[in-house]
VOBA-1610 file (N, C-alpha, C; in pm, whole numbers, padded with zeros to 5 digits, always signed):
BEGIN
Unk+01706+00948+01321Unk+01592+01013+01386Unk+01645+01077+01514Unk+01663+01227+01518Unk+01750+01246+01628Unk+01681+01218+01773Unk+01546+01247+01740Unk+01482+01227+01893Unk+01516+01082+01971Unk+01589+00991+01899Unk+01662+00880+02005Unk+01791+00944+02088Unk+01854+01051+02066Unk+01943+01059+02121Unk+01895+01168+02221Unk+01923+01125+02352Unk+01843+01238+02476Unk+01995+01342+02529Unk+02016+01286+02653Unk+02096+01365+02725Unk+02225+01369+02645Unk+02282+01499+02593Unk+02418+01474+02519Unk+02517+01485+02639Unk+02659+01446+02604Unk+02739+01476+02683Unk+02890+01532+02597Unk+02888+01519+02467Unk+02953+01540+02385Unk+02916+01527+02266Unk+02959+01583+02147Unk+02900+01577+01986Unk+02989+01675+01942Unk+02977+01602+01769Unk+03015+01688+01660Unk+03004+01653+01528Unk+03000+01761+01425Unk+02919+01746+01297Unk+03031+01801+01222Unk+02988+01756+01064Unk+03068+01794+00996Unk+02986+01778+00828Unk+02980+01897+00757Unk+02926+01859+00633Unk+02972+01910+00510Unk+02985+01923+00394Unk+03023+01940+00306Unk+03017+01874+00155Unk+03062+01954+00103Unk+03132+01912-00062Unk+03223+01872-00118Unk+03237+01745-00229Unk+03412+01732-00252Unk+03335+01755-00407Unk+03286+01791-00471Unk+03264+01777-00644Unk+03114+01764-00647Unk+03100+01687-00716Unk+02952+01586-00706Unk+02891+01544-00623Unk+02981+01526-00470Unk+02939+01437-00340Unk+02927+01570-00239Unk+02817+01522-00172Unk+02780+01589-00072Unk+02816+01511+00024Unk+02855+01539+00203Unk+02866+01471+00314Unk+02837+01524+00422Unk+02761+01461+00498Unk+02746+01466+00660Unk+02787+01358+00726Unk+02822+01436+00867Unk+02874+01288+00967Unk+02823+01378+01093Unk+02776+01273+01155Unk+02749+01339+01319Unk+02859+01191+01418Unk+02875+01248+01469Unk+02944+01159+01635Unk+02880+01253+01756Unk+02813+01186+01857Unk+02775+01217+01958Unk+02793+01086+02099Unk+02752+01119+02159Unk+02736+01058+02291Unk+02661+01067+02401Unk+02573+00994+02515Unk+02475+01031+02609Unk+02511+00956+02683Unk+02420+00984+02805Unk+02436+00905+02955Unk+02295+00836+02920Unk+02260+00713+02941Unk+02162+00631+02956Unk+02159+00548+03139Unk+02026+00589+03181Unk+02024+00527+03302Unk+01965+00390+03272Unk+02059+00334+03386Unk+02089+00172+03370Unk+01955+00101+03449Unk+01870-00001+03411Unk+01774-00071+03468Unk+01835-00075+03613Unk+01707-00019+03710Unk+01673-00100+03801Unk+01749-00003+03925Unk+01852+00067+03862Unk+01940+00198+03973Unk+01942+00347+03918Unk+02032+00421+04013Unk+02009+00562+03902Unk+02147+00551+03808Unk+02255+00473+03831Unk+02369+00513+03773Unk+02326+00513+03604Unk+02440+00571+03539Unk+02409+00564+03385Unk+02554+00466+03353Unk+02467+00473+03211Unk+02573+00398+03084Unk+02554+00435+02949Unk+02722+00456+02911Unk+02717+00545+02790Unk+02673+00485+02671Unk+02630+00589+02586Unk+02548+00509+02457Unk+02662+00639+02325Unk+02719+00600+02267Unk+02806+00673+02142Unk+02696+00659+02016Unk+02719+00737+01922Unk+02635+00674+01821Unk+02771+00782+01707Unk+02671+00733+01567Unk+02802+00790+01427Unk+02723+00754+01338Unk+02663+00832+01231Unk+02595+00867+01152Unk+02687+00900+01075Unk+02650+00892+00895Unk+02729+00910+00810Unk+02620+00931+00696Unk+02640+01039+00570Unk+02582+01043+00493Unk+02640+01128+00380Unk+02671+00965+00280Unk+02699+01053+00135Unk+02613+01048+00046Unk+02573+01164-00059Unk+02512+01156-00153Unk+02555+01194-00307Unk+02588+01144-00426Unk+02670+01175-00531Unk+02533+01209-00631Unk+02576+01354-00667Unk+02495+01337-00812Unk+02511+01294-00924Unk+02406+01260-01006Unk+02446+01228-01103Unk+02324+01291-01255Unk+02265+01212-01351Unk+02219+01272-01420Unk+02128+01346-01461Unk+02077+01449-01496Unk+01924+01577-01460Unk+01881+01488-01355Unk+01953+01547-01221Unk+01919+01562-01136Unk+01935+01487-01007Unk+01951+01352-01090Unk+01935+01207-01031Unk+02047+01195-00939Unk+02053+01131-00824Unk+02128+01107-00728Unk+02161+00938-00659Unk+02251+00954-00628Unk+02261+00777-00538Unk+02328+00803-00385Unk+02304+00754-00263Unk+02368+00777-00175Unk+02399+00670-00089Unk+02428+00679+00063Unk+02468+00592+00139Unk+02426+00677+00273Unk+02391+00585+00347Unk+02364+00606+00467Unk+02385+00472+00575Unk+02449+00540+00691Unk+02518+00487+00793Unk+02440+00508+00904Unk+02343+00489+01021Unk+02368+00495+01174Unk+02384+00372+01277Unk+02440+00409+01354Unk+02511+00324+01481Unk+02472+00371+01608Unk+02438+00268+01710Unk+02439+00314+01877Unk+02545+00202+01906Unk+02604+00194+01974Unk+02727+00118+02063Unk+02704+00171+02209Unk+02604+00077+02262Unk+02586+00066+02388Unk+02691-00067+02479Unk+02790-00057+02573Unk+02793-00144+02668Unk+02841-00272+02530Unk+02952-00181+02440Unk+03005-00303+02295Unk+02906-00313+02205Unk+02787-00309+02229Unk+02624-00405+02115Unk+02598-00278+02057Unk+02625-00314+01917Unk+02592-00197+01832Unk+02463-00240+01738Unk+02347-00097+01775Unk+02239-00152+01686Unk+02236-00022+01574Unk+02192-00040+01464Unk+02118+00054+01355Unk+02119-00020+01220Unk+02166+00064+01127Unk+02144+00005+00953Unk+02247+00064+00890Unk+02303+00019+00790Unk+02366+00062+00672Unk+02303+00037+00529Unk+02286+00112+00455Unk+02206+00124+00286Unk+02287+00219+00218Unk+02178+00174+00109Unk+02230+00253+00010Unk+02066+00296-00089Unk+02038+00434-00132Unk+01889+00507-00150Unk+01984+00573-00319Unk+01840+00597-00373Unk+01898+00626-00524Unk+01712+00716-00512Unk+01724+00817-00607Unk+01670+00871-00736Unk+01693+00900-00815Unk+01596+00898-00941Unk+01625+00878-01038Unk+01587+00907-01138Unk+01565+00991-01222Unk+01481+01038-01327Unk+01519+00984-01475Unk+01458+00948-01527Unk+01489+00890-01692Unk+01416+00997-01799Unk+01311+01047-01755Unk+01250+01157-01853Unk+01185+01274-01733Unk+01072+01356-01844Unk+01106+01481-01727Unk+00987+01395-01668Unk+00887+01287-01713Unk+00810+01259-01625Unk+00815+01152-01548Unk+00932+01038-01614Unk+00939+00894-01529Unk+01074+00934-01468Unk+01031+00829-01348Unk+01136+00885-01263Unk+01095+00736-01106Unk+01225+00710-01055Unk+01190+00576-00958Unk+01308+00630-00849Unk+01252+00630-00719Unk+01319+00593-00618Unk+01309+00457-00522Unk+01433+00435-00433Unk+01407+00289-00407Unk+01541+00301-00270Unk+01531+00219-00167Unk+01657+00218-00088Unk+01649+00085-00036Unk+01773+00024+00042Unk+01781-00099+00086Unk+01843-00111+00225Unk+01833-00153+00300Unk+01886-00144+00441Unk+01909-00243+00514Unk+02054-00255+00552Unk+02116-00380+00586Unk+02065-00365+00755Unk+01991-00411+00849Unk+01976-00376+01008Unk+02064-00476+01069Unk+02159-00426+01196Unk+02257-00516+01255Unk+02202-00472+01392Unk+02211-00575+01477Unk+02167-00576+01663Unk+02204-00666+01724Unk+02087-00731+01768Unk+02075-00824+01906Unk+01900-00879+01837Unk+01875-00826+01774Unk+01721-00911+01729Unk+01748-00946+01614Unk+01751-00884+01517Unk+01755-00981+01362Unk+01862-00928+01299Unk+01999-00982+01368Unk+02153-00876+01294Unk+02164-00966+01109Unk+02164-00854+01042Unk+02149-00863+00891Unk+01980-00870+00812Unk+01910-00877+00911Unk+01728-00840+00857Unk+01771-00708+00723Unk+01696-00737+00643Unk+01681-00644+00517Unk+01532-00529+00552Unk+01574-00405+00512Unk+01413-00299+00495Unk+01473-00253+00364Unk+01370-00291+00234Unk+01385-00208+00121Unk+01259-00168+00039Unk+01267-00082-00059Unk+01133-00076-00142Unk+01193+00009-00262Unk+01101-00009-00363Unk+01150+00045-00519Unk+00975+00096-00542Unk+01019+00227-00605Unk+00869+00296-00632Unk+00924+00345-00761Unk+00833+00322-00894Unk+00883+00388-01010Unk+00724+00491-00960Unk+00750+00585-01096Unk+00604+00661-01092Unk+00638+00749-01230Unk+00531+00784-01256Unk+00495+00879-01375Unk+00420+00986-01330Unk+00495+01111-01337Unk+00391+01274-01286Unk+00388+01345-01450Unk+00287+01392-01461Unk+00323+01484-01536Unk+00198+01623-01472Unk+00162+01727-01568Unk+00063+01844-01534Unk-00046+01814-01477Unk-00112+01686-01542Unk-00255+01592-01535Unk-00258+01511-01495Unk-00157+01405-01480Unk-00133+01229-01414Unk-00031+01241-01311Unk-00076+01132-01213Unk-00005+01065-01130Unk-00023+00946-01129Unk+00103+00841-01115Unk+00093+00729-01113Unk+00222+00674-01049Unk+00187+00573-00941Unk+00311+00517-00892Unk+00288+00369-00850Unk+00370+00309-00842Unk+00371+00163-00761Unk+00498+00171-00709Unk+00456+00131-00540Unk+00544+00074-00452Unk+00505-00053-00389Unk+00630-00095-00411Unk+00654-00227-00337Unk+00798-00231-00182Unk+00703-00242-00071Unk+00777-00225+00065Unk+00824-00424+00105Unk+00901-00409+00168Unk+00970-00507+00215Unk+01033-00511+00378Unk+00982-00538+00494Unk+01029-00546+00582Unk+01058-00600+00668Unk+01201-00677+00722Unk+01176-00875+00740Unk+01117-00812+00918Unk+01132-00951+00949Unk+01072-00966+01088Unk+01199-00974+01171Unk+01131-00848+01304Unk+01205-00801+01440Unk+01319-00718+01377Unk+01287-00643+01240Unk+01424-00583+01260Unk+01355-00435+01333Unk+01288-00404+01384Unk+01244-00251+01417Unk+01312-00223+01555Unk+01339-00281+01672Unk+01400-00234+01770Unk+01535-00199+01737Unk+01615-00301+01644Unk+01766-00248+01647Unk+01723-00161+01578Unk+01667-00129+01493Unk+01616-00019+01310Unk+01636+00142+01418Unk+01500+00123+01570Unk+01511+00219+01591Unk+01596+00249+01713Unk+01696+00176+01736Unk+01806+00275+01828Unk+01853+00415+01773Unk+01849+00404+01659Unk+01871+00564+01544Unk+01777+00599+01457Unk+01716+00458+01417Unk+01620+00560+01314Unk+01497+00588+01375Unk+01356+00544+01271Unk+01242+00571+01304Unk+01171+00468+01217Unk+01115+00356+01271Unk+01043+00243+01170Unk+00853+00264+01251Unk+00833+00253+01199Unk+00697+00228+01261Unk+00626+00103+01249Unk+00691-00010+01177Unk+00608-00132+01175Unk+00750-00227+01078Unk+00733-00351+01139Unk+00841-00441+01030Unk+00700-00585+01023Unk+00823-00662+01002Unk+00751-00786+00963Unk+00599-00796+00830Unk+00645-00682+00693Unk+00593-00656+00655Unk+00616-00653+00512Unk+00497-00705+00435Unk+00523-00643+00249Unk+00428-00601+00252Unk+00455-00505+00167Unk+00320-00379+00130Unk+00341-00375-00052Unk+00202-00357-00082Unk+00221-00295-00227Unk+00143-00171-00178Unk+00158-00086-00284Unk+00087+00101-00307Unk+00065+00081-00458Unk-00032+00153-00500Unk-00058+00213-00588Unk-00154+00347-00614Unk-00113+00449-00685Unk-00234+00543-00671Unk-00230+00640-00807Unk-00349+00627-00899Unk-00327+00661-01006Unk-00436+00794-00986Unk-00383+00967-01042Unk-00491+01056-01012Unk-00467+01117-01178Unk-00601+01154-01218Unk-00592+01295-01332Unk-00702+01343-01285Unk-00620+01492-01374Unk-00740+01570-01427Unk-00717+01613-01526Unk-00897+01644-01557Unk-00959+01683-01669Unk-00952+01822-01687Unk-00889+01918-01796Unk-00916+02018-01785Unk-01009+02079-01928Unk-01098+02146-01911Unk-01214+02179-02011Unk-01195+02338-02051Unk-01202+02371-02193Unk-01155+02539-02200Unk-01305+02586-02211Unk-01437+02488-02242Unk-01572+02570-02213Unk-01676+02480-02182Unk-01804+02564-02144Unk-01890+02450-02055Unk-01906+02461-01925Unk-01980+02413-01770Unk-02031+02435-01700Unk-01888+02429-01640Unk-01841+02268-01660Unk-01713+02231-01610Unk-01637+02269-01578Unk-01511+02315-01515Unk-01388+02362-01539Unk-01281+02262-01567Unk-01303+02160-01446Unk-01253+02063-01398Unk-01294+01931-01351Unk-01235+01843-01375Unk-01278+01712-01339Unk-01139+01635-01274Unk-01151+01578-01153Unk-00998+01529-01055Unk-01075+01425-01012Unk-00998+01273-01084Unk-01061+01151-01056Unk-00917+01073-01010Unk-00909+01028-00896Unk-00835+00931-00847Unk-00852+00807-00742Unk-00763+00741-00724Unk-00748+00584-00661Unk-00634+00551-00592Unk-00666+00529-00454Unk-00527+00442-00443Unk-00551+00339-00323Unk-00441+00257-00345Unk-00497+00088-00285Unk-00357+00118-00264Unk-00387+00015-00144Unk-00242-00057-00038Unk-00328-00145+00039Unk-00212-00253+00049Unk-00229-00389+00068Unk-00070-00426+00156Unk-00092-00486+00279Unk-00002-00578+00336Unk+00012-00709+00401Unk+00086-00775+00423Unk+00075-00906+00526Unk+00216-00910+00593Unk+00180-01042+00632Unk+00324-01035+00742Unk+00440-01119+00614Unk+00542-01134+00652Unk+00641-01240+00633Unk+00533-01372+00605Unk+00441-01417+00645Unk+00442-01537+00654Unk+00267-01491+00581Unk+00293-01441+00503Unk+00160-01422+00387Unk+00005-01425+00465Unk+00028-01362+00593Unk-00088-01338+00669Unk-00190-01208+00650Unk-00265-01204+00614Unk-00288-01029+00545Unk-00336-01001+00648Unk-00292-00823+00625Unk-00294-00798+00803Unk-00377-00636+00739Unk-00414-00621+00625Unk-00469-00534+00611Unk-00503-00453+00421Unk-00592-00375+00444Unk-00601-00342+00246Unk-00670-00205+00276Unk-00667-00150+00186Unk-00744+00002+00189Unk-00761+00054+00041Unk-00861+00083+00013Unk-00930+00136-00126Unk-00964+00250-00093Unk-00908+00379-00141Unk-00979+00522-00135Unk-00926+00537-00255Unk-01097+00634-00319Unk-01115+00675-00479Unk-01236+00808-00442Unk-01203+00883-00530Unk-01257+01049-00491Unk-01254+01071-00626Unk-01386+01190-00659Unk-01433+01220-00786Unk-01464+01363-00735Unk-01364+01466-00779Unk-01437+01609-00769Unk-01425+01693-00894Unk-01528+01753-00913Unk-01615+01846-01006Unk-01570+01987-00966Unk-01516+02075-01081Unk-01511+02241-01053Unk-01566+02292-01098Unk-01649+02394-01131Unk-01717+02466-01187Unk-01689+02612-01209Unk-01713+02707-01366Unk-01663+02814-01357Unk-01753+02849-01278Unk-01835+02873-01230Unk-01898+02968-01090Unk-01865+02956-00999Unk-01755+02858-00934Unk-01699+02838-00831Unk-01734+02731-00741Unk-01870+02709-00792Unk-01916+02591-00731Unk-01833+02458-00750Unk-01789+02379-00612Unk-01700+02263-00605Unk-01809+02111-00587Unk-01800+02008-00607Unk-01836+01901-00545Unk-01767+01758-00562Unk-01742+01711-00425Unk-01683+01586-00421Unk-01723+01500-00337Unk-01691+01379-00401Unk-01720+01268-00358Unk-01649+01180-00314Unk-01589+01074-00198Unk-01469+01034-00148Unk-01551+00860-00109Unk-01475+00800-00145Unk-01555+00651-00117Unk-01426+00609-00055Unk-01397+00516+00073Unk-01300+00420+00162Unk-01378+00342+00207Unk-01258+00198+00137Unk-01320+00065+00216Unk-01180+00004+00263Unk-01218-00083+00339Unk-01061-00131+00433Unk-01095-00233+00491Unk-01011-00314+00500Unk-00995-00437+00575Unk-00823-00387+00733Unk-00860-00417+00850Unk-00796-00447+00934Unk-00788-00530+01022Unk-00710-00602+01022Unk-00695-00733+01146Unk-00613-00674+01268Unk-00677-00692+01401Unk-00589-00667+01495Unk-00649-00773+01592Unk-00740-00781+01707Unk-00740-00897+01827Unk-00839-01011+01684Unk-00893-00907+01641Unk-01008-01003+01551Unk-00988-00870+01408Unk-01097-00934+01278Unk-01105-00898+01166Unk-01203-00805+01135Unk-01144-00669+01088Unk-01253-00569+01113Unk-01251-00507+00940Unk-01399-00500+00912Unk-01448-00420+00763Unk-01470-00311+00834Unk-01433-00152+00747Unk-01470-00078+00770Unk-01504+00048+00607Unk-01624+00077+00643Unk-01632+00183+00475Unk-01685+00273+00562Unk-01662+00403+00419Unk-01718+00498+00459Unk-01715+00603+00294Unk-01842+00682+00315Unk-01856+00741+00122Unk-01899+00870+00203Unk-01865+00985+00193Unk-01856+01114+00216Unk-01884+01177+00117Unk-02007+01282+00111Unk-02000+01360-00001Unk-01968+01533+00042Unk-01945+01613-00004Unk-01889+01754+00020Unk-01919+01873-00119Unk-01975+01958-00075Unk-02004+02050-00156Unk-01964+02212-00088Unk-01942+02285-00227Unk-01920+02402-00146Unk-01877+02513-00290Unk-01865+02642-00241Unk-01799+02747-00302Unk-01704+02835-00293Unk-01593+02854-00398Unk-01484+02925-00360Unk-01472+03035-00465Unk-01481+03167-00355Unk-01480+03296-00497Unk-01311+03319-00552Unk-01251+03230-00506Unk-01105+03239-00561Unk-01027+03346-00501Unk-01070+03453-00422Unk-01013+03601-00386Unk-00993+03541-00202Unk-01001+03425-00135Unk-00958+03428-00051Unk-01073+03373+00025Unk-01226+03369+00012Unk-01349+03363+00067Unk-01396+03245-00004Unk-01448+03135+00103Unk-01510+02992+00022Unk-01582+02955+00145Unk-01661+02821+00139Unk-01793+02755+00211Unk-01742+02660+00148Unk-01795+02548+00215Unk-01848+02386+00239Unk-01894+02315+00341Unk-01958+02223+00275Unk-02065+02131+00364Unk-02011+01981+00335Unk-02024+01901+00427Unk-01980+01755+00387Unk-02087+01711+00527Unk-02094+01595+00446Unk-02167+01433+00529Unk-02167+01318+00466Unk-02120+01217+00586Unk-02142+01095+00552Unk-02132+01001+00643Unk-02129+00850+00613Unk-02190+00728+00667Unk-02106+00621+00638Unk-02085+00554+00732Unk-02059+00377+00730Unk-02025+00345+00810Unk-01932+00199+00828Unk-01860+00134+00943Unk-01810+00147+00959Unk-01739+00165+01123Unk-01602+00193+01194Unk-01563+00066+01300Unk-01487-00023+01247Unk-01551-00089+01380Unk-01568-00098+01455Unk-01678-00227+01379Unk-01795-00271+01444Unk-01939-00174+01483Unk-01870-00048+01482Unk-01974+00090+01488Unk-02007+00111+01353Unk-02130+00187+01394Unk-02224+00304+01275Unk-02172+00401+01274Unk-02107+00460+01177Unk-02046+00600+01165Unk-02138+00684+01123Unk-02182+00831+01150Unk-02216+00944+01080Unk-02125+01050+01106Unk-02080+01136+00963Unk-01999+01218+00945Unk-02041+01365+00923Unk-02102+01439+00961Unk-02110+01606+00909Unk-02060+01726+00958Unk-02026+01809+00883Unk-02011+01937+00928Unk-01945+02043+00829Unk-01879+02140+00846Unk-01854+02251+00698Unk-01727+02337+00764Unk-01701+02425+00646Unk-01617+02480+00689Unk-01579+02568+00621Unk-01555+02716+00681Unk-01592+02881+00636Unk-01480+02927+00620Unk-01424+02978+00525Unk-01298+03094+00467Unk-01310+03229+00449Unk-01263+03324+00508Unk-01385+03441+00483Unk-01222+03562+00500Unk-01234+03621+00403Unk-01058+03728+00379Unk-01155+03851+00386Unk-01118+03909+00499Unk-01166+04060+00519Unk-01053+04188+00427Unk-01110+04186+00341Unk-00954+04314+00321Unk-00830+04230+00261Unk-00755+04304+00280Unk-00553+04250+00218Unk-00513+04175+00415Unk-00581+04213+00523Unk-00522+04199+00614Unk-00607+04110+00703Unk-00695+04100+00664Unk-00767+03971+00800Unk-00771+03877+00735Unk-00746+03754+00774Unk-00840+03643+00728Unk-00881+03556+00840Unk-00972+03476+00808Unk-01071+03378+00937Unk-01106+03272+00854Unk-01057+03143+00968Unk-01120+03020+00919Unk-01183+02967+01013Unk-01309+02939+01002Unk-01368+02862+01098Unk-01404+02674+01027Unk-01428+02604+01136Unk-01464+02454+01072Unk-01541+02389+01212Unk-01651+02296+01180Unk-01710+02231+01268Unk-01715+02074+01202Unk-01708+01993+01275Unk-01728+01850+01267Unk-01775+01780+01355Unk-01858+01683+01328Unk-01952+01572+01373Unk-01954+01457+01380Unk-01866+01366+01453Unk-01883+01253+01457Unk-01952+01160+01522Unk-02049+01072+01505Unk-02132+01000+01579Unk-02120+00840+01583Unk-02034+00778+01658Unk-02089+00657+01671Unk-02192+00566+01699Unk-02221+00456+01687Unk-02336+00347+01735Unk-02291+00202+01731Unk-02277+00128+01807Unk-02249+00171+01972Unk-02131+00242+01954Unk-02065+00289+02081Unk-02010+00409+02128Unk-01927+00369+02234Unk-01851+00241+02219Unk-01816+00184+02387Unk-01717+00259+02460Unk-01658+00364+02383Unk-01495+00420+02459Unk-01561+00574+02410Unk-01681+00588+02406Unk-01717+00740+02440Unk-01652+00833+02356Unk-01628+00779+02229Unk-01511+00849+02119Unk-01663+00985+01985Unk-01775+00959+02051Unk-01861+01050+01961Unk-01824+01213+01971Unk-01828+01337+01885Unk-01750+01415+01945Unk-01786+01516+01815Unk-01774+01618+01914Unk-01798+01775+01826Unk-01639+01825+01832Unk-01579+01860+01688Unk-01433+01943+01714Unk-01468+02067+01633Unk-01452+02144+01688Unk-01468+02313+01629Unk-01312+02338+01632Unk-01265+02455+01537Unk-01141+02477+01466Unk-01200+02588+01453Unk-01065+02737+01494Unk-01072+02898+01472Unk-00946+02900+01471Unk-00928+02981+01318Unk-00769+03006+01251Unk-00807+03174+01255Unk-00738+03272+01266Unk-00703+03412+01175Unk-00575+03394+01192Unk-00536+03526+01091Unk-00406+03573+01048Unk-00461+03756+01015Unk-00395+03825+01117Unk-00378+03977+01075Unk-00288+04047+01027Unk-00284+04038+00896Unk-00137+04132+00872Unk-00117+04270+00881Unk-00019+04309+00963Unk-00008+04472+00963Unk+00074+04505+00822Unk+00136+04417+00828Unk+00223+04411+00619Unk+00287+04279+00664Unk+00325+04248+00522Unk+00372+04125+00510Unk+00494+04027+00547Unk+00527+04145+00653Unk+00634+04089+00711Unk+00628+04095+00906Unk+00519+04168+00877Unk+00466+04133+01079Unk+00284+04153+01065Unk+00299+04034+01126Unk+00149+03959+01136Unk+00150+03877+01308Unk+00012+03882+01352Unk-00039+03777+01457Unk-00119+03688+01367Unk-00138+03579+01482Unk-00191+03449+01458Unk-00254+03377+01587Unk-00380+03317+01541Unk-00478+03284+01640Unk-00518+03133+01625Unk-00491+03028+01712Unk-00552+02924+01633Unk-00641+02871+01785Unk-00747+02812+01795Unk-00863+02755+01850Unk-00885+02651+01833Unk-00895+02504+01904Unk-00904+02383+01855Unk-01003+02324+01991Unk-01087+02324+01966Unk-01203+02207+02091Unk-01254+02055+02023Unk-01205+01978+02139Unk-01265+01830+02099Unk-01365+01798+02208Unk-01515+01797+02165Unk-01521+01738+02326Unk-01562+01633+02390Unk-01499+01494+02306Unk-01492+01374+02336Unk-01412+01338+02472Unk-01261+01446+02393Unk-01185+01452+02511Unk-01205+01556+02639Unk-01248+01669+02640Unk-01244+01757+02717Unk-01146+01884+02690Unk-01118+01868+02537Unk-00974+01945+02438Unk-01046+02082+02434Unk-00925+02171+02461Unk-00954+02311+02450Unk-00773+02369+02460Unk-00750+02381+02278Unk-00597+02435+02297Unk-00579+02601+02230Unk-00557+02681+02257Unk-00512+02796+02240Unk-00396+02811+02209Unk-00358+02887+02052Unk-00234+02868+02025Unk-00219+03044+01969Unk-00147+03119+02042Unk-00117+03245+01964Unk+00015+03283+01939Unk+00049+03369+01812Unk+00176+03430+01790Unk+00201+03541+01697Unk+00311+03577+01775Unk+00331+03747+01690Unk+00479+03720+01618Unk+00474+03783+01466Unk+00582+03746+01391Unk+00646+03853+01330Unk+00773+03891+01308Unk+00824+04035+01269Unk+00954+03945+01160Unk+00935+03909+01058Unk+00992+03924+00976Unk+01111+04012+00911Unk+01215+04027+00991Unk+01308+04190+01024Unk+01400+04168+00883Unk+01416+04040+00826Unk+01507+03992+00747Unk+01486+03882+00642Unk+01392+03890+00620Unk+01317+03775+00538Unk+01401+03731+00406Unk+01427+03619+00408Unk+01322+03457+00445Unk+01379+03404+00587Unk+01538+03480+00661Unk+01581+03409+00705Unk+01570+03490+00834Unk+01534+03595+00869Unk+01544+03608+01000Unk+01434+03682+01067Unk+01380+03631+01201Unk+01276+03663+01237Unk+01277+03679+01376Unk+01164+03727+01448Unk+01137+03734+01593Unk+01013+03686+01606Unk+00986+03568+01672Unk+00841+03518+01701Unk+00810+03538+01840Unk+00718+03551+01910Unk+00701+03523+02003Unk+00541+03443+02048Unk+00512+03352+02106Unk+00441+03273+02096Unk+00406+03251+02221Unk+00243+03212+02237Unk+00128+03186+02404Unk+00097+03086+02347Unk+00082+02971+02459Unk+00002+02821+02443Unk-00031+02771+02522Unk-00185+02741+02570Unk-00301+02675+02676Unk-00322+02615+02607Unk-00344+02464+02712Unk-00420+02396+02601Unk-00426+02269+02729Unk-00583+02161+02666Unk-00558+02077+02742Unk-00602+01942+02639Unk-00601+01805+02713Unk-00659+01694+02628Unk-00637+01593+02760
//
């Protein structure tokens, strides 16, 4: 994760091909200021990454990072695979040895098979992450939570119809579930959505979430959203959504819509409004966010861009504009870009 490494003071990279194997290596180095004075202390780090192919498509690799601060070296060494067995089953999975000063040899791994095809999705993962390995994990990488098993699952199709009101029918599910190391459940989540297409363009869906979270205390939270709307397919669509439940310990209400509207080959405009209402309300989080997108193309290779974002829970008002000249496309461009904004 490069954003651990700040002030450089030296570096170098190197990547390539020998056959089948691909490789990268980085070596760098920074000044780290030392607790408590201004002087610094050096931090080296060395990243390594091979990857070998192997059959339609399938790959196995290795991955290396290191910090060596002051002798104490923290990061991980693994080894990550994909894998395809047909054109639709197919499993990835990696394992990660973490070495430090908090849990030197802690394991992070997980194995996900899955089945895609035109109409289905289907996967199960199973996560694994022992306890305290995340500070050494992130001297280089990026963990966002250890002391953890997780399962996933999320199965989606659709229906496709050649006559009838119908067009389409997109019914899916997916659940995740974790606890700690020590079989404490620390959390679950059920989201399942049912949307309807219609040859007239008319859309409607339905989105149901229920969840369990533990943090100072044990919190239920649901919520069932319904959404309707129309899309003429040429660039121009509408929708409306609302809905209701618990947030905790709060009353949730959810509404608001949101407009697509293609003037021509060269304008387009998106507008969106949303509504959130708590009950009670203790951290003042109830809040109107309005959203304004265009895009003007003079041709398709120089265009401006407008984006508008207000929250006003927070007091948010960000302005984002830019002009783009495409002189060399895909790879070379001139942007130039304005940004106000507050929160």
């Amino acid at each position: 994760y490069s954003r651990r490494i700040g002030d450089i003071t030296w570096g170098g990279k190197s990547t390539g091909t020998v056959g089948k194997t691909s490789y990268s290596a980085i070596v760098t180095s920074e000044d780290l200021a030392a607790d408590g004075d201004s002087s610094s202390v050096r931090a080296d780090y060395g990243i390594a990454r091979l990857q070998h192919s192997l059959f339609k498509g399938s790959t196995v690799g290795l991955l290396a990072a290191n910090r060596r601060v002051e002798g104490v070296d923290q990061g991980s060494v693994g080894l990550d695979t994909t894998l395809f067995f047909t054109e639709t089953l197919g499993l990835t999975a990696q394992l990660l040895t973490v070495h430090g000063n908090e849990d030197d040899g802690g394991l992070a791994w997980f194995i996900r098979p899955a089945y895609d095809s035109a109409t289905t999705h289907f996967h199960v993962r199973y996560t694994n992450l022992d306890q305290d390995i995340r500070d050494d994990f992130n001297a280089v990488g990026f963990l966002r939570d250890d002391d953890r098993k997780e399962f996933d699952t999320n199965f989606t199709h659709r229906f496709w119809f050649d006559r009838g009101a119908v067009e389409k029918i997109k019914a899916g599910a997916n659940y995740n579930r974790y606890s700690s190391q020590e079989n404490v459940l620390r959390s679950w989540e059920l989201d399942a959505e049912v949307e309807l297409v219609f040859r007239s363009g008319w859309e409607i869906e339905i989105e149901y979430i229920d969840e369990f979270q533990l943090f100072e205390k044990e919190f239920h939270n649901d919520r069932i959203v319904l959404e309707a709307g129309w899309d003429s397919r040429t660039g121009t669509s509408f929708s409306v959504f609302a809905g209701s439940g618990k947030n905790f310990d709060s009353d949730l209400i959810l509404y608001g819509g949101e407009l697509e509207w293609a003037l021509g080959d060269r304008l387009r405009l998106e507008y969106s409004v949303t509504r959130l209402e708590l009950t009670p309300d203790p951290e003042n989080d109830t809040t109107w966010i309005h959203v304004v997108e265009s895009v003007y193309y003079f041709n398709p290779d120089l265009y401006i861009k407008l984006f508008v974002q207000s929250n006003s829970a927070i007091d948010k008002l960000n302005i984002q504009a830019a002009w783009v000249w495409r002189f060399m496309p895909p790879f070379g461009s001139i942007q130039v870009a304005y940004q106000k904004g507050t929160s």
